[in-house]
LUMDRENFI-692538 format. One record per residue: residue in three letters; x, y, z of N, C-alpha, C in turn. Coordinates in steps of 0.001 Angstrom, whole numbers, plus 500000, padded with zeros to 6 digits. Atoms other than C-alpha are relative to their C-alpha. Layout:
alaXYZXYZXYZ;...
This chain:
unk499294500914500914494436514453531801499005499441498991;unk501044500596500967493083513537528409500018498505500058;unk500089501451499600491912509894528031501122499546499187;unk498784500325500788494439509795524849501127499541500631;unk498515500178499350497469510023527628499424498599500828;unk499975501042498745495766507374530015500125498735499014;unk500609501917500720495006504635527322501608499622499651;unk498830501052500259498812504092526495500299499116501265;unk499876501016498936499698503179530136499231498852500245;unk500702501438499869496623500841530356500185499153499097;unk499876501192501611497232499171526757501343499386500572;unk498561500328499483501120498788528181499688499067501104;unk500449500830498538499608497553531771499535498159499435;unk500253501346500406497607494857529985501172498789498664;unk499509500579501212500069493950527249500937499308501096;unk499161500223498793502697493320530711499200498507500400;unk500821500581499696499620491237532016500068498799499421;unk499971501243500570499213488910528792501438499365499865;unk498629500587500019503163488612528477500170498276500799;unk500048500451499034502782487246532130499075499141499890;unk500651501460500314500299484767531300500539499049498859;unk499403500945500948501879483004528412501123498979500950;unk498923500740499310504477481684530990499013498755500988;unk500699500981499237501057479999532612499148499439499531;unk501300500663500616499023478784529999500743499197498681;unk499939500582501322501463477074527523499635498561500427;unk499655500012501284501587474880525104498869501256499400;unk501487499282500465497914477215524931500461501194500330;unk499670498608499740498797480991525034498300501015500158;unk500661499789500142496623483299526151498734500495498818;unk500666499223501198495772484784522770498660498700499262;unk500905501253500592494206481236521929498741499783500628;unk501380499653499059491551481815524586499465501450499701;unk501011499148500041490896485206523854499594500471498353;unk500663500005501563490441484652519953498268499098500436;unk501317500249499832487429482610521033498756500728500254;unk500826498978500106485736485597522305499944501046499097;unk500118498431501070487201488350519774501507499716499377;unk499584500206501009488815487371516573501459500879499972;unk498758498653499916490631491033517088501040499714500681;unk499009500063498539492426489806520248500931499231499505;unk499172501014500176495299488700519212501896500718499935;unk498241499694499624499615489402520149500853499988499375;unk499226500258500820500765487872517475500357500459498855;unk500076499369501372499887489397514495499048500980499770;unk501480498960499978497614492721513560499045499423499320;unk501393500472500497494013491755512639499580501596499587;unk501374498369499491491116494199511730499077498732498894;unk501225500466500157487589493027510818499447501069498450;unk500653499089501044485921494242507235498548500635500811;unk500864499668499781483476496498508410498977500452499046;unk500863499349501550481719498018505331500479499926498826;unk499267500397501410482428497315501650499269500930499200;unk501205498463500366480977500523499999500804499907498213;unk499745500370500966480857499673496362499811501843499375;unk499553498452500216482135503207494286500429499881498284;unk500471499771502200482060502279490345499875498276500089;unk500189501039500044481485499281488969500851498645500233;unk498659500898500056484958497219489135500889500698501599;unk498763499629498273486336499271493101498669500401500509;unk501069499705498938484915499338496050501079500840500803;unk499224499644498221486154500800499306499540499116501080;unk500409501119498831486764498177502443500441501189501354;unk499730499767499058486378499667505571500312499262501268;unk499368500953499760488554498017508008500184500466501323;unk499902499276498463488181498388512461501610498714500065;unk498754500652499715491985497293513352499804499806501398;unk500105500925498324492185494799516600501033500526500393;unk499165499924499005494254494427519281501320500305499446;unk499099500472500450497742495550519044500326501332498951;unk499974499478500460497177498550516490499701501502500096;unk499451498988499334498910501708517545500184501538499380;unk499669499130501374499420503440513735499275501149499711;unk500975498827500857497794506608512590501075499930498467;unk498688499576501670499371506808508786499848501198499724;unk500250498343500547499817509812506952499871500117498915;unk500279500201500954498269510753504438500713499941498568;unk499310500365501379499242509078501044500376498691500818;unk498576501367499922501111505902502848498735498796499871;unk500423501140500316500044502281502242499727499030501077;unk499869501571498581499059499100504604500004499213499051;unk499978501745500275499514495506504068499023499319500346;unk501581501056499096496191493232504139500438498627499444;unk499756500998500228496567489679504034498593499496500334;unk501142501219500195493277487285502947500618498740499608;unk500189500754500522492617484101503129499182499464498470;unk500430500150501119492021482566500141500375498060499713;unk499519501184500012492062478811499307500750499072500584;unk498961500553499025493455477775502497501112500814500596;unk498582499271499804496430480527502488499639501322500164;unk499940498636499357497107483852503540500405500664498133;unk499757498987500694497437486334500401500732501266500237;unk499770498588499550499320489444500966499896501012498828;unk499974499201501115498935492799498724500164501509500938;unk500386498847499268499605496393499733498795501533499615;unk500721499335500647497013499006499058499721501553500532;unk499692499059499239497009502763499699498313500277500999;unk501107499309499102494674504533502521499207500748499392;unk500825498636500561492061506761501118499036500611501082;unk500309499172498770490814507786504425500989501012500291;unk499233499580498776491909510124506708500425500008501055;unk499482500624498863493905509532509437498870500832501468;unk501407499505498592491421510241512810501207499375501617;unk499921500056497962492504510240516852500163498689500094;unk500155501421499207490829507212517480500882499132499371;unk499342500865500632492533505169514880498953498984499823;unk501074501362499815488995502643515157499704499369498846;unk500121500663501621488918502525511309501076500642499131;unk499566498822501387490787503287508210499173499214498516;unk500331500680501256489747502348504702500906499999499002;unk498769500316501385491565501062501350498755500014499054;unk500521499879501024490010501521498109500428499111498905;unk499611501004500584490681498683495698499005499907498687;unk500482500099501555489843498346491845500392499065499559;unk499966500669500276489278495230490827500989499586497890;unk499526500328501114491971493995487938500182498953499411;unk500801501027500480491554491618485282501568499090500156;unk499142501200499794494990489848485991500195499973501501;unk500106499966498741494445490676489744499455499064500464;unk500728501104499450493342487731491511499669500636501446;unk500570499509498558493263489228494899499267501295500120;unk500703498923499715492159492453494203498267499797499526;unk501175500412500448489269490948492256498924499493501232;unk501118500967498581487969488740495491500053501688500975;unk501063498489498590488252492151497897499163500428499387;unk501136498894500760486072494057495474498485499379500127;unk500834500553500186483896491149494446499460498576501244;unk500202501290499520484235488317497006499897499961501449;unk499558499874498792484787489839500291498746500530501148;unk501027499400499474482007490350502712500190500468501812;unk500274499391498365481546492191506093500043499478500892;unk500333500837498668482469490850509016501598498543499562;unk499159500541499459485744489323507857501174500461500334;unk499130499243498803488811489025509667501611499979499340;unk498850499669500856492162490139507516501467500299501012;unk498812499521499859495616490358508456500211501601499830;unk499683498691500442497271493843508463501612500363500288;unk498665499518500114500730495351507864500216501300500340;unk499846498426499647501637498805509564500282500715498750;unk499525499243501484501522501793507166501912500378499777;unk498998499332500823504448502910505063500092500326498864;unk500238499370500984505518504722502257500670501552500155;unk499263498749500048507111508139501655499216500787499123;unk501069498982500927504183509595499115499144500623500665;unk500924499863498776502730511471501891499927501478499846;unk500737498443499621500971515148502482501557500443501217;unk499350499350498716503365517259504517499285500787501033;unk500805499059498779502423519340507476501021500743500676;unk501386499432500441501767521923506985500459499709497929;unk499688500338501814501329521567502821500253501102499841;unk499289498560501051503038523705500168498305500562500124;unk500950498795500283500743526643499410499627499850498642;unk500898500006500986500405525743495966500380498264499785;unk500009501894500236500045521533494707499088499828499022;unk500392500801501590499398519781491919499803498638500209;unk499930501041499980497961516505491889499608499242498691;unk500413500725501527497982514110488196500021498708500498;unk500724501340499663496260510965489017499361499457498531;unk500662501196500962495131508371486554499279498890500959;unk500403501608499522492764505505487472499918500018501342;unk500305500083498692492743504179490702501326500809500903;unk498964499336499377495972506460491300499456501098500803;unk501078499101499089493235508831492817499707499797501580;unk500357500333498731493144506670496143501390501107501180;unk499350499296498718496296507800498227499444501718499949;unk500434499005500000495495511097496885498771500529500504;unk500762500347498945492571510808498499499789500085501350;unk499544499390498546493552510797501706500624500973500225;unk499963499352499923494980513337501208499336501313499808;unk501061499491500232492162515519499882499088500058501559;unk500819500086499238490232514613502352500440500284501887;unk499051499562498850492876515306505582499979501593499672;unk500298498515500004493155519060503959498471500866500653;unk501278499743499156488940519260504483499865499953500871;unk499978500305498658489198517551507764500294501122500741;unk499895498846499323491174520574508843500196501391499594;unk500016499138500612490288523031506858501092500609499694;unk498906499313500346493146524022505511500554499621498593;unk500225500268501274492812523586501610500845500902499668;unk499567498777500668495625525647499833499704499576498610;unk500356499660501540495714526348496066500001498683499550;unk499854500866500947495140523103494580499792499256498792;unk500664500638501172494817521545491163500151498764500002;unk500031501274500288493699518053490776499962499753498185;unk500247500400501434493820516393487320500019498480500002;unk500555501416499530492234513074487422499577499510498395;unk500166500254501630492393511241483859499156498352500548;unk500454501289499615490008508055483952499496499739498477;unk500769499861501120488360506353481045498879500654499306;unk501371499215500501485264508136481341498797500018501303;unk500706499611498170482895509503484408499689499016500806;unk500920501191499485481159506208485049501138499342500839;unk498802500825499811484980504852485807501397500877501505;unk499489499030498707485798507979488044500017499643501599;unk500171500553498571486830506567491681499477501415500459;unk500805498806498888484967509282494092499836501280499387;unk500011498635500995483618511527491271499204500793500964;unk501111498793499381480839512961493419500584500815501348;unk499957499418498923482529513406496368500999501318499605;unk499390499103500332485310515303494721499440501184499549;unk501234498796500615482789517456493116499576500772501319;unk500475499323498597481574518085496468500622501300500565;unk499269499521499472484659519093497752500588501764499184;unk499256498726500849485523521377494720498710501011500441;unk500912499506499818481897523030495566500789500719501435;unk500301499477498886482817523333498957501760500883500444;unk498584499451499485486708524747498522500263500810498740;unk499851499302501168487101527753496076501376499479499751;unk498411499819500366490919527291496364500705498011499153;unk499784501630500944490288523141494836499635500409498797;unk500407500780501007490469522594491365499817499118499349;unk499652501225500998489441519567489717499629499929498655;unk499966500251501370490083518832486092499693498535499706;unk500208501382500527488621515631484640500917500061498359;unk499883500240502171489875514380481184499705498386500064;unk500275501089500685487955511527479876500988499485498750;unk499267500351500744490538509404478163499706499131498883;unk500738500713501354488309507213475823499721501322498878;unk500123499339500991487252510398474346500943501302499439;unk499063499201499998490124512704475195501004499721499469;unk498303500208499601493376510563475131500762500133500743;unk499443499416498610495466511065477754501202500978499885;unk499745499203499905496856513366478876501405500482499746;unk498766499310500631500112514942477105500859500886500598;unk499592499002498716502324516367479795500909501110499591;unk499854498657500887503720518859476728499122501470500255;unk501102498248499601500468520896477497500040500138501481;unk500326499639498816500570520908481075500190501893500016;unk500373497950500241501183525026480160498798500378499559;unk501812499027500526497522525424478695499737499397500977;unk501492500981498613495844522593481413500668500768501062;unk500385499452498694497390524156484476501693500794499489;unk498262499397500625500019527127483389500711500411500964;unk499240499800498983501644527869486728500218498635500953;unk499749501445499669502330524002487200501500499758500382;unk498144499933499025506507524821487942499471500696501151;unk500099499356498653505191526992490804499693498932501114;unk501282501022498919503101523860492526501484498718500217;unk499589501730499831504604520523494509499099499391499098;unk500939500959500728503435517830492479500370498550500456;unk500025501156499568502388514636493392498828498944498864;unk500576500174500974501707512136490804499640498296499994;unk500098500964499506499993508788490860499303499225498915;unk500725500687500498498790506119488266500761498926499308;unk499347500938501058499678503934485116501327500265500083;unk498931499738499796502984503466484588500732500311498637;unk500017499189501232503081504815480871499894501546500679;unk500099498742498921501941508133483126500758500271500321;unk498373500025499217504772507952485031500621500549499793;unk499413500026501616507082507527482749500540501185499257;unk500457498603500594506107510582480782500448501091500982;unk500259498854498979505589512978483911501541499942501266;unk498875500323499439509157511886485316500532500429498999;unk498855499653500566511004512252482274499903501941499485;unk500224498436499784509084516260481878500381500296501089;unk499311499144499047510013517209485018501658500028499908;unk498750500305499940513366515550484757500808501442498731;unk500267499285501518513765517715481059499738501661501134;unk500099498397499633512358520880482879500591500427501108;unk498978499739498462515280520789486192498932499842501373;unk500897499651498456512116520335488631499701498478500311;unk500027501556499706512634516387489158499980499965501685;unk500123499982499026513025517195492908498487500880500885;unk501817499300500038509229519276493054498980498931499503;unk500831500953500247507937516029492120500180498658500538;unk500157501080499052506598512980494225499358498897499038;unk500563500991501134505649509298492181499602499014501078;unk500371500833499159503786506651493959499749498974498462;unk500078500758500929504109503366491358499199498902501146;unk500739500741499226501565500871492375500230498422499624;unk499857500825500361503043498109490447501838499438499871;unk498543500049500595506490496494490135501001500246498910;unk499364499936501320508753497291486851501281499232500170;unk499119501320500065510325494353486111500422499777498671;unk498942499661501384512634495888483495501139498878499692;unk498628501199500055515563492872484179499204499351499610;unk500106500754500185515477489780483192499874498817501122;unk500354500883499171513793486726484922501206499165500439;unk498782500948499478515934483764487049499331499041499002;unk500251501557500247516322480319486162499097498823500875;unk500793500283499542513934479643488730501522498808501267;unk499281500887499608515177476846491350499538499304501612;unk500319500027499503514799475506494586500290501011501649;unk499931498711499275514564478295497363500024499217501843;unk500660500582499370515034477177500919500282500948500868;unk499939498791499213514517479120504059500197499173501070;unk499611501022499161516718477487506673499861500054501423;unk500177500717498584515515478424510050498445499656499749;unk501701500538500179511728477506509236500052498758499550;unk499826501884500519513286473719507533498722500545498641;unk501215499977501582510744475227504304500832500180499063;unk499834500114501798511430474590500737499136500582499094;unk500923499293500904509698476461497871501077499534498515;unk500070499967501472510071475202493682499254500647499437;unk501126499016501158509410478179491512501296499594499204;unk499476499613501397510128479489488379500659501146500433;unk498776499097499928512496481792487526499181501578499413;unk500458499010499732509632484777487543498935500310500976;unk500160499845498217508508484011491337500895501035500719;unk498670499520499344510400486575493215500100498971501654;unk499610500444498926511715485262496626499104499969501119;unk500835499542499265509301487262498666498186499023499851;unk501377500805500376506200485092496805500530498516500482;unk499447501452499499508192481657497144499724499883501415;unk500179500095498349508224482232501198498511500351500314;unk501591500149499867504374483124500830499433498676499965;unk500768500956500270503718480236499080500139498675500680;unk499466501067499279505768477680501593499402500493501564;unk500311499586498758504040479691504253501205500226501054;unk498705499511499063507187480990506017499434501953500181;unk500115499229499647506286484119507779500756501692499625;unk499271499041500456507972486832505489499371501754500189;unk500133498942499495508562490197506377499771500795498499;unk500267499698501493507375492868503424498970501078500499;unk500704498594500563506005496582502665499817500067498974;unk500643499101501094505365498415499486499870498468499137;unk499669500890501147506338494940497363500670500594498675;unk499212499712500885508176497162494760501843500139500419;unk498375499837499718511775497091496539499952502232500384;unk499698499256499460510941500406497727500161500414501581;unk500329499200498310510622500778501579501399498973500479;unk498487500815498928513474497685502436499832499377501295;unk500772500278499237510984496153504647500499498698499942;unk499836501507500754511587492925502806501451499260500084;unk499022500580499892515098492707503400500823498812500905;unk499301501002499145516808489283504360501400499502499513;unk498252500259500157520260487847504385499769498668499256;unk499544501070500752521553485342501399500861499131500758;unk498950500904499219523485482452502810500630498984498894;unk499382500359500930524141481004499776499119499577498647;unk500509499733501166523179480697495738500188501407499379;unk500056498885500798522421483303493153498550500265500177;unk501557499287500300519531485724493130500497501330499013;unk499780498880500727519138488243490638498902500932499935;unk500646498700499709517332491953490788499109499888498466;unk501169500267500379514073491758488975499836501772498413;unk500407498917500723513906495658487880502158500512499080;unk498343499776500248518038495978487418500621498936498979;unk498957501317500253519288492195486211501380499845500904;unk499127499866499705521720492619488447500247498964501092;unk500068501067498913523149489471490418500826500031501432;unk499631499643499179523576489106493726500085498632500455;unk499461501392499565526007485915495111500983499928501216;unk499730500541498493527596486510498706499860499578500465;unk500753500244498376527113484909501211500127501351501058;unk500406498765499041525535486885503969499519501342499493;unk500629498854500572524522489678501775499016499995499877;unk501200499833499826521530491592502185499269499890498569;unk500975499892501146518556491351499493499080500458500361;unk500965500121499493515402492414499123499200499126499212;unk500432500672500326513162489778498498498552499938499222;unk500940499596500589510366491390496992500530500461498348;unk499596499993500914512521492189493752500711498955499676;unk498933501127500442514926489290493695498946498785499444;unk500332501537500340514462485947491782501207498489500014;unk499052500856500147516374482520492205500823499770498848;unk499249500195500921519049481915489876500636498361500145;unk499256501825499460519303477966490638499280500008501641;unk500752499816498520518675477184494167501217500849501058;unk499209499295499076519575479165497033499341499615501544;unk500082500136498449519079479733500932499766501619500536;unk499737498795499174517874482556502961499337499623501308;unk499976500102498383518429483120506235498624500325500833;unk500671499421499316515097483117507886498553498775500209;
């Protein structure tokens, strides 16, 4: 018997164990005694510890991150976690993709993070965050993921830091050798700005069947998805998986859409599009926690319950995964990327796109 099969029963045995002590150590639970020895140990919520901060251009680093007690996940490659820092007293949340590869043990993964100039949190991981602290974490998800086994031929168009999930995936093909035909096309401002230029280089050295294409966009422009027939001319044959700005996007959605191959193509948006129109802002309350939150009317719902510290549930933060969803009990909220209002009672939302329209109530 491998040790893989024995360690669930013992993780199960002891998790039985601490259950069974909480019934003998309140108001004090055990977890409150064994955070004193290890930060990781804890029932309530996933931890992991920054282990290495491996600086990789001048504005992103990569945080490498050992997940505590409690953390069961292998992701796949391309999907996202949830890290939550303190910061000024409060918990922060942001999601950021994996650029590791998923491993057995599960003892680490890493996120890759590029510090942005209206980013406040991504700025402090890059610049502010040092080794040895102890972060919240959100199980992966996401649907921008490597299949198994991969198409035979793939296309990947990355911009910017849209290079990370892709990434993990790159680097899961090496892992098990099994590299089919692929073209990368990685548009950045210019080499110095290239997330993991060398290693990719490496990789193209070490895999005839990788290609990577740079295009420097300070001196190039970017990239015109009209020519994708001269830059890569058997580009309808390939899955494509496409990841960056959201001008990029955009573009490389409405060509496929235009050339019938909208279903041969995968989009990972790293930002919200908050095409509707804002609320009237109002007061937000969340009635089994007794918390109140006054925003504005371009807070979504999901930030209001951050900022009142109410324990909100939440993945991707673009209203894609439905992680975020809680029940209205009464008011108006309206859809962020749609305008579209939503005034039942009891109807579901998700709270990562919605904004108050006056005050409301959700159930939680």
């Amino acid at each position: 018997m491998t040790s893989s099969t024995t360690s669930a029963p013992r993780t199960r045995a002891w998790e039985r164990l601490r259950r069974g002590a909480d019934k003998l150590t309140t108001p004090l639970l055990p977890d409150d005694y064994l955070q004193l020895l290890n930060p990781l140990w804890s029932s309530r919520e996933l931890r992991g510890r920054i282990e290495k901060v491996v600086r990789e251009t001048d504005d992103a680093a990569t945080l490498v991150i050992r997940p505590g007690w409690g953390w069961h996940h292998q992701h796949r490659p391309g999907q996202y976690v949830g890290i939550g820092v303190q910061v000024g007293g409060r918990f922060h949340w942001r999601s950021y993709s994996v650029s590791s590869a998923p491993k057995r043990s599960g003892r680490h993964l890493a996120i890759t993070v590029r510090a942005m100039p209206e980013g406040f949190l991504s700025d402090h991981l890059v610049n502010g965050l040092e080794p040895g602290t102890i972060v919240r974490l959100a199980t992966p998800a996401g649907d921008f993921v490597l299949p198994d086994p991969p198409p035979a031929k793939a296309l990947f168009l990355v911009g910017g830091s849209g290079i990370t999930p892709v990434m993990s995936m790159l680097r899961t093909l090496d892992r098990r050798g099994t590299m089919p035909d692929v073209v990368l096309h990685y548009s950045s401002t210019g080499p110095d700005r290239m997330i993991f230029r060398d290693e990719l280089r490496t990789l193209h050295e070490r895999h005839d069947a990788l290609e990577v294409i740079e295009r420097h966009t300070d001196a190039e422009g970017p990239l015109d998805v009209g020519d994708l027939d001269d830059v890569v001319p058997d580009w309808r044959e390939r899955e494509t998986w496409a990841c960056g700005p959201a001008p990029m996007l955009d573009a490389v959605e409405e060509h496929f859409e235009h050339q019938g191959l909208a279903e041969h193509l995968h989009v990972e948006r790293f930002t919200l599009d908050r095409g509707g129109d804002g609320g009237e802002g109002g007061t937000v309350t969340f009635r089994s926690s007794g918390k109140e939150a006054e925003v504005d009317g371009a807070t979504t719902l999901l930030e209001a319950g951050e900022e009142a510290g109410v324990g909100m549930p939440f993945g991707c933060r673009m209203g894609i995964c439905h992680t975020c969803t809680l029940t209205l009990v009464d008011g108006v909220v309206r859809d962020l990327r749609s305008g579209d209002e939503y005034d039942q009672p009891n109807e579901s939302i998700q709270t990562c796109i919605t904004v108050p329209v006056g005050d409301c109530t959700l159930d939680i």
